[in-house]
MIDOSE-1310 file (N, C-alpha, C; in nm, 2 decimals, decimal comma, always signed):
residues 118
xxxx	+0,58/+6,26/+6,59/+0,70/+6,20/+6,64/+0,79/+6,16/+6,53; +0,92/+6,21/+6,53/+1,00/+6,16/+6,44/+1,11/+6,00/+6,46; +1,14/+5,93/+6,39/+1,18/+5,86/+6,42/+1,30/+5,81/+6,32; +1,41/+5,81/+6,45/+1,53/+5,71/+6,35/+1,58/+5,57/+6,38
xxxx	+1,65/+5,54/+6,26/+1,68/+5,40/+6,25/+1,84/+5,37/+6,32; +1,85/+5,30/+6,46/+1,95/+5,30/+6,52/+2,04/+5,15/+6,52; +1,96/+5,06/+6,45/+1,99/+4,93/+6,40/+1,93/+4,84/+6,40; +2,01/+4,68/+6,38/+1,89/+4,61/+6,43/+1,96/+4,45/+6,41
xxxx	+1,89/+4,34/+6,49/+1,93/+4,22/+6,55/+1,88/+4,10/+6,48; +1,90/+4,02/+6,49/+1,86/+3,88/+6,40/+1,80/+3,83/+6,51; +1,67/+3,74/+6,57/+1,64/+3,67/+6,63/+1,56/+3,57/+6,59; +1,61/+3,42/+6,60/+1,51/+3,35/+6,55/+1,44/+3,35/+6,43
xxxx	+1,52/+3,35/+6,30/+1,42/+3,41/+6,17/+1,33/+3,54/+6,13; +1,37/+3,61/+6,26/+1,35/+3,77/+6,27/+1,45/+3,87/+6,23; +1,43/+3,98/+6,21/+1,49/+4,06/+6,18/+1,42/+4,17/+6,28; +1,48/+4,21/+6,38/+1,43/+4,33/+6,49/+1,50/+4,46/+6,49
xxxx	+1,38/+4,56/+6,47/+1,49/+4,73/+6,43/+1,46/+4,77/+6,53; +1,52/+4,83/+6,57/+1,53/+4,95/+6,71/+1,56/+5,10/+6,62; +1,45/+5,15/+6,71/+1,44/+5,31/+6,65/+1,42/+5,38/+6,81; +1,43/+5,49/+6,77/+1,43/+5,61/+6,85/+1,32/+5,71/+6,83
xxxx	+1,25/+5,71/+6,86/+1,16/+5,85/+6,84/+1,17/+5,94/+6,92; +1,16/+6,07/+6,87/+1,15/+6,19/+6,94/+1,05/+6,26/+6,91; +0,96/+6,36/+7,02/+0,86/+6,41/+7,02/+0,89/+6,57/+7,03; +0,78/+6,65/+7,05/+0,74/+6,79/+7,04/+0,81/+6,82/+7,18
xxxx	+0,84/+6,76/+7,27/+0,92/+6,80/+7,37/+1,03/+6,72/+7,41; +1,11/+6,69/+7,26/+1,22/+6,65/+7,25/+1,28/+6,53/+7,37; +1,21/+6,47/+7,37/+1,21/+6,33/+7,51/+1,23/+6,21/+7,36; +1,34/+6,15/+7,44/+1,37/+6,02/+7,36/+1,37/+5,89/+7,39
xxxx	+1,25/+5,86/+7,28/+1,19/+5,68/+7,38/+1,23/+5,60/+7,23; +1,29/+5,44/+7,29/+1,35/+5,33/+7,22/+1,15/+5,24/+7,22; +1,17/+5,21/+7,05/+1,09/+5,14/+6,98/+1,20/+5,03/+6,92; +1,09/+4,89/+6,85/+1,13/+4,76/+6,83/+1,04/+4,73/+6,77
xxxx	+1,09/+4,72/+6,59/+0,98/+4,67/+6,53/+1,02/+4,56/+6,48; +0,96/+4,40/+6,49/+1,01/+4,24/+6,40/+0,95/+4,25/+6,31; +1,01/+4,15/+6,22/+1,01/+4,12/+6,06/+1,03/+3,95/+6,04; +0,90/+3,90/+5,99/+0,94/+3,79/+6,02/+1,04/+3,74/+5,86
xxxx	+1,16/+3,71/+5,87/+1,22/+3,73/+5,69/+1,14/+3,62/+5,62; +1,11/+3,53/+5,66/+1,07/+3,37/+5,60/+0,97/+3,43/+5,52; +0,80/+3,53/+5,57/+0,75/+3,59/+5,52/+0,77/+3,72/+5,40; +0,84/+3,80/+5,42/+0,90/+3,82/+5,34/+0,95/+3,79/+5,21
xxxx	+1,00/+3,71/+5,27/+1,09/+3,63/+5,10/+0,94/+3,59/+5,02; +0,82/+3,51/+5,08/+0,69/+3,49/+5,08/+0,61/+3,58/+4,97; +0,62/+3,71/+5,02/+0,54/+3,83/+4,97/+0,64/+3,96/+4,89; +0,75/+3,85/+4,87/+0,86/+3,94/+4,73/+0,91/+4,05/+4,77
xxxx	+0,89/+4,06/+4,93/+0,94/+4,23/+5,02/+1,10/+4,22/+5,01; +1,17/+4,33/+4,94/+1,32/+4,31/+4,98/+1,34/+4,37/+5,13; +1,49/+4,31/+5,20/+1,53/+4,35/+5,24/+1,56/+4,48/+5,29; +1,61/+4,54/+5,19/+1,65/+4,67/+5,21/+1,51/+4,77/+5,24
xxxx	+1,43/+4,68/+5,16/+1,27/+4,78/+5,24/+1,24/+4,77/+5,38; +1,25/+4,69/+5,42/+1,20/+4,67/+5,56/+1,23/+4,77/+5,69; +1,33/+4,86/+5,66/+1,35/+4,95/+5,78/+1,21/+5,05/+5,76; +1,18/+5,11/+5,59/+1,09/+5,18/+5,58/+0,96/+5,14/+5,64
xxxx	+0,95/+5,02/+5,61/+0,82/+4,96/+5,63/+0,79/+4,94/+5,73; +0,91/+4,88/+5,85/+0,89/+4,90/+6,00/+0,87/+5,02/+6,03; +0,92/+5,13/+5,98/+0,89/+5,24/+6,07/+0,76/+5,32/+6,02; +0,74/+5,23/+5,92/+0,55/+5,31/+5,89/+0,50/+5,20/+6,02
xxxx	+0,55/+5,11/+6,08/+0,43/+5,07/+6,18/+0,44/+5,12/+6,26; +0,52/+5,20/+6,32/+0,55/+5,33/+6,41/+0,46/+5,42/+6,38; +0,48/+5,46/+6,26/+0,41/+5,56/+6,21/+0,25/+5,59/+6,25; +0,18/+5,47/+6,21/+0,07/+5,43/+6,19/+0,02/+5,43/+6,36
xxxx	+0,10/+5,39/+6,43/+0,11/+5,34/+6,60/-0,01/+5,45/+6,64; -0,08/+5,40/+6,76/-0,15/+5,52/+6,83/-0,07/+5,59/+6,95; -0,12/+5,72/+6,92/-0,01/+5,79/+7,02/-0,04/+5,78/+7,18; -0,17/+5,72/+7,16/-0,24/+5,71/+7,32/-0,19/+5,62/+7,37
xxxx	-0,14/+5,52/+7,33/-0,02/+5,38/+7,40/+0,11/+5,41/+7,38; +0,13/+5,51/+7,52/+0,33/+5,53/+7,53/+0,37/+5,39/+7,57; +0,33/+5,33/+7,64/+0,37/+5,22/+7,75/+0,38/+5,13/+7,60; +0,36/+5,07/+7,50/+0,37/+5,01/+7,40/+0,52/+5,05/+7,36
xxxx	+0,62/+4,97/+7,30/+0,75/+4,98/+7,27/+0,78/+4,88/+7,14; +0,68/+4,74/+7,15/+0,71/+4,64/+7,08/+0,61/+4,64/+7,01; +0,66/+4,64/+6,86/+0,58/+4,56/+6,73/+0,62/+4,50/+6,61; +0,51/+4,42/+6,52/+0,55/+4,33/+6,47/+0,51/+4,43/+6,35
xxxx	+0,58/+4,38/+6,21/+0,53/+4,36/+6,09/+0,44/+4,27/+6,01; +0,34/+4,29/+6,02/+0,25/+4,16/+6,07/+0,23/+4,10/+5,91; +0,16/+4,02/+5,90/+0,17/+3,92/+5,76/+0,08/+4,03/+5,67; -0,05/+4,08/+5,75/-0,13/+4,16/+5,68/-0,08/+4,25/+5,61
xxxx	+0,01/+4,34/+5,68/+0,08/+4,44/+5,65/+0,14/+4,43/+5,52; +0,20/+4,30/+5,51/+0,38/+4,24/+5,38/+0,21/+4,24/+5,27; +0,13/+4,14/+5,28/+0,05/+4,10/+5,20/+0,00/+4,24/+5,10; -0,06/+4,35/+5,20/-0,13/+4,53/+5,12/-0,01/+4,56/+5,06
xxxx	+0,15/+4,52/+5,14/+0,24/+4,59/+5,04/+0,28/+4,51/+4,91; +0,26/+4,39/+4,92/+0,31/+4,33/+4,82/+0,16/+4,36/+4,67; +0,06/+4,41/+4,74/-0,08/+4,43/+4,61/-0,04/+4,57/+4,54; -0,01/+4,64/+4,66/+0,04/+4,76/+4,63/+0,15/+4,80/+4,53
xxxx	+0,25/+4,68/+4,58/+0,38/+4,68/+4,46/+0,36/+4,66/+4,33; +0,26/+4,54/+4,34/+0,19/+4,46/+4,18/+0,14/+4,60/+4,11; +0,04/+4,65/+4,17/-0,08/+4,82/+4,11/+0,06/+4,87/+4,03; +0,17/+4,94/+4,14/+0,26/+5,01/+4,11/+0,36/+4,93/+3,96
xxxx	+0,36/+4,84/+3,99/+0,46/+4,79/+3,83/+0,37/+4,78/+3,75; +0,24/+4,68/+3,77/+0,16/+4,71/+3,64/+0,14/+4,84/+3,54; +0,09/+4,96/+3,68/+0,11/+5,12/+3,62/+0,26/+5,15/+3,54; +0,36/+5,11/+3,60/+0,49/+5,15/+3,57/+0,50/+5,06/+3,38
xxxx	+0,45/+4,97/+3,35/+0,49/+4,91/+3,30/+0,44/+4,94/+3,18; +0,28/+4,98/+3,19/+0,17/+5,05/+3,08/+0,22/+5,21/+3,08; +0,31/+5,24/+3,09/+0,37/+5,36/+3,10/+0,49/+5,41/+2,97; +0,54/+5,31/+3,02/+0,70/+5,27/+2,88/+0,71/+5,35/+2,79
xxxx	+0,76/+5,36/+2,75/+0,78/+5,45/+2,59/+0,74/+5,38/+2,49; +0,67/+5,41/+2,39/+0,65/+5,34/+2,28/+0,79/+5,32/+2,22; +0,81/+5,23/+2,15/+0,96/+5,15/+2,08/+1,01/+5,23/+1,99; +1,07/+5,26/+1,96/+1,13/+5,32/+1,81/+1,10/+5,27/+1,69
xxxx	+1,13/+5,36/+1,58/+1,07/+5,29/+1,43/+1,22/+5,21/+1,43; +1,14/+5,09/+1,42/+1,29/+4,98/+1,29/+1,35/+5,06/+1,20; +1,52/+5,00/+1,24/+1,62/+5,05/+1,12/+1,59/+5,01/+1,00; +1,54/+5,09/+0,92/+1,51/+5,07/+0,77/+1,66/+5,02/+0,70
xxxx	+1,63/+4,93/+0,58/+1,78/+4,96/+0,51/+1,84/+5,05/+0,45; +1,80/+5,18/+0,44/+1,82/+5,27/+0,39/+1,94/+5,35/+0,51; +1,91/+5,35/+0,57/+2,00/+5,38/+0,74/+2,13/+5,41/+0,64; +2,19/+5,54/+0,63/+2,36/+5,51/+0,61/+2,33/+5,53/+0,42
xxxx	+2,23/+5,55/+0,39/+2,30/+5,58/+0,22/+2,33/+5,70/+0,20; +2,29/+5,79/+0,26/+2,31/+5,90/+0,21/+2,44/+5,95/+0,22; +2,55/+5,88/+0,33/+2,70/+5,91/+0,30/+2,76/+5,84/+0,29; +2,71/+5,73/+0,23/+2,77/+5,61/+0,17/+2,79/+5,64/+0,02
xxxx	+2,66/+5,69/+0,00/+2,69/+5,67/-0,20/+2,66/+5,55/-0,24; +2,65/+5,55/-0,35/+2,65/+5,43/-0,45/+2,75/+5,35/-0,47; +2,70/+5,23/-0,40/+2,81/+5,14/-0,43/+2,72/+5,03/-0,56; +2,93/+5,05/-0,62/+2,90/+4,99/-0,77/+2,98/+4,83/-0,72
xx	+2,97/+4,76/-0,80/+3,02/+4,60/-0,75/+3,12/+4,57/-0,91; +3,22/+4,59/-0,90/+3,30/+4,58/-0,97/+3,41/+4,54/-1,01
């Protein structure tokens, strides 16, 4: 099932997305995934991530419960992504480029010349 992001509502310290999925026989059913934000801010999740992240709980959903429409982003979930994020920067971070060599003072004599003090 593919699914798109059609918006979403503020309720109560929530943040609620409504998506659309569509299936192999092109039939289109409305999903609703919450976000609790308080938690978030909690577990260092931005904003702007949370559509992705709602719709991996779609994702993840079993296909055998159509009659299911509503879900949460539950605390467990913010918690694996926030360990997940830490792995990811630490790796990103042991990655870096080694630094450059220090500007020696020599930097610039060669078309400078000899300066005389006179």
């Amino acid at each position: 099932m593919e699914y798109t992001l059609k918006g979403f509502t503020h309720d109560l310290g929530l943040r609620v997305y409504e998506f659309e999925g569509m299936g192999q026989d092109r039939v289109r059913i409305g999903f609703r995934v919450s976000a609790d934000l308080d938690l978030i801010r909690k577990y260092g999740i931005r904003v702007q991530d949370l559509p992705l992240l709602c719709r991996s709980v779609l994702e993840l959903r079993s296909e055998g419960t159509p009659e299911l429409r509503a879900f949460t982003y539950t605390e467990a979930a913010m918690t694996q992504h926030a360990a997940d994020s830490a792995t990811e920067r630490s790796a990103a971070a042991l990655k870096k480029k080694t630094p450059r060599k220090p500007v020696s003072e020599n930097t610039g004599s060669a078309w400078r010349g000899l300066q005389v003090n006179g």
